[in-house]
N, C-alpha and C positions, 0 to 999 in steps of 0.2 A: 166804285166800290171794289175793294180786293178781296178775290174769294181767300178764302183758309185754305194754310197748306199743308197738306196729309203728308204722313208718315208715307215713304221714307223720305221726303225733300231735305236734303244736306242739313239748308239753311237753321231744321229744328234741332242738330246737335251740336250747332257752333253757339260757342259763350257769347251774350251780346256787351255790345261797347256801354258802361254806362254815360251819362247823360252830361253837361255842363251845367248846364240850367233851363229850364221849361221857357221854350220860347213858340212863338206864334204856329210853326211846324209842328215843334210836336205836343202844341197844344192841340192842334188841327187832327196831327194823325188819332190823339189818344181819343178824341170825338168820333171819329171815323168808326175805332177801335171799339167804343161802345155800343155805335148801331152795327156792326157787323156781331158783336160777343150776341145783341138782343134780335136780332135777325136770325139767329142760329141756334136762338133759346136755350142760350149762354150762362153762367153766372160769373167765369172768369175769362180773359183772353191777356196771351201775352205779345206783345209786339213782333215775336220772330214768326207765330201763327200765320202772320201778313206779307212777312216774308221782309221786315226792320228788324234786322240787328242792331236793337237799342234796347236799354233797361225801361221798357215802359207796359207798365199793365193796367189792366180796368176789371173792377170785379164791382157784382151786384149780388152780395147773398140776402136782400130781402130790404137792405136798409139806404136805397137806391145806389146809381152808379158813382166809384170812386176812380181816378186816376194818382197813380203809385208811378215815380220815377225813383230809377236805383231803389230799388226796396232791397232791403236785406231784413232775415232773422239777426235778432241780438240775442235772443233768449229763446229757450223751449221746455217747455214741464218733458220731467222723465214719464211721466203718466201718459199710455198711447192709447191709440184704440186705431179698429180698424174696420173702416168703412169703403165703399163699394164705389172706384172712382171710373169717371169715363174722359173724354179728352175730344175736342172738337176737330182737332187732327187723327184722329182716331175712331171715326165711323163706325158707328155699331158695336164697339168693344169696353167691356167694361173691366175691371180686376180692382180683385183688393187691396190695398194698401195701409200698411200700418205707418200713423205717423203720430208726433204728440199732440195731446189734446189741447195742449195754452201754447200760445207764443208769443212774443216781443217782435214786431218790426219798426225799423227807422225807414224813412226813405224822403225823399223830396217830395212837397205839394204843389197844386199846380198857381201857388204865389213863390213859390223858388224858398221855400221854409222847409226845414229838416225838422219834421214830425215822427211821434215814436205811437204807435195803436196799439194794445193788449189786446188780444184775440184768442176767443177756444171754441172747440167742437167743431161745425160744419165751416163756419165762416175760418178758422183759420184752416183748416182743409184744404180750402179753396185760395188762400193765400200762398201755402206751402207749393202747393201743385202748379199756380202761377211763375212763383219765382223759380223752381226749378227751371220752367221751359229757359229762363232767361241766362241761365247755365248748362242747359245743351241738355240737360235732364230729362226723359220721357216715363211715361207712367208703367212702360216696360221696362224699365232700370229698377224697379221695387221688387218685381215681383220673381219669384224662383223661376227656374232651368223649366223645372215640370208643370206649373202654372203659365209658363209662357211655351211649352208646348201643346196644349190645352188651344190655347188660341192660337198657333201658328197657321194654322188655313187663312182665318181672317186676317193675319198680316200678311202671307205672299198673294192674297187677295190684293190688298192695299198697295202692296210694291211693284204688281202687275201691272196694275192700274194708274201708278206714278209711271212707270216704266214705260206706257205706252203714250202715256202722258197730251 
């Protein structure tokens, strides 16, 4: 089992590779990826968490576990809202984030089919937040200068604590 990797580990601000096609590996890892998102009392995880730079995520917002390779947004309602997100690389911190309420994504299934999901409210929240990790994106890239000094103790906490590693 690979533990999650906290803020600052490089590996969570580098773009990940996307995928050729879902094959027995990272059919394997994205299984993995699921007991570790639910061992951790997860609802999304994305592959670089693991420390794989590859486009693969797993999320569970209620309607059991999916696995998403290369996911991208194609669409997003201008309608936002802004809700109270945390991050499993991110221990103990939570911030707001505003993002839109519907979205469109495509991505590969794990039969090698290019599937497209309509998603709003929490569940695409949780999609959105996913696919950033997978472009080097952290949930401290949303939030202002003054809201992320707000939290600055708990992140030189966190890079202490990499740092000593």
């Amino acid at each position: 089992m690979r533990n999650i990797r906290i803020y600052p580990d490089p590996i969570l601000r580098k773009k990940s590779t996307p995928i050729s096609n879902a094959t027995k590996e990272t059919l394997d890892i994205s299984q993995k990826m699921i007991e570790i998102m639910y061992a951790n009392d997860g609802v999304g995880l994305a592959a670089p968490q693991i420390g794989i730079s590859e486009q693969i995520i797993t999320v569970d917002y209620g309607e059991g576990p999916m696995v998403l390779f290369n996911p991208e947004i194609i669409e997003s309602s201008e309608e936002k809202n802004e809700l109270e997100e945390g991050c499993l690389s991110f221990p103990d911190i939570t911030v707001p984030i505003l993002r839109p309420i519907k979205i469109k994504i495509k991505f590969l299934n794990e039969e090698n089919k290019i599937s497209e999901l309509s998603i709003d409210n929490i569940a695409a929240k949780v999609f959105q937040h996913e696919i950033d990790h997978l472009n080097g994106i952290l949930i401290i890239d949303h939030i202002s200068s003054l809201k992320k000094a707000i939290i600055n103790s708990k992140l030189k906490k966190l890079e202490k604590l990499y740092s000593a590693g």
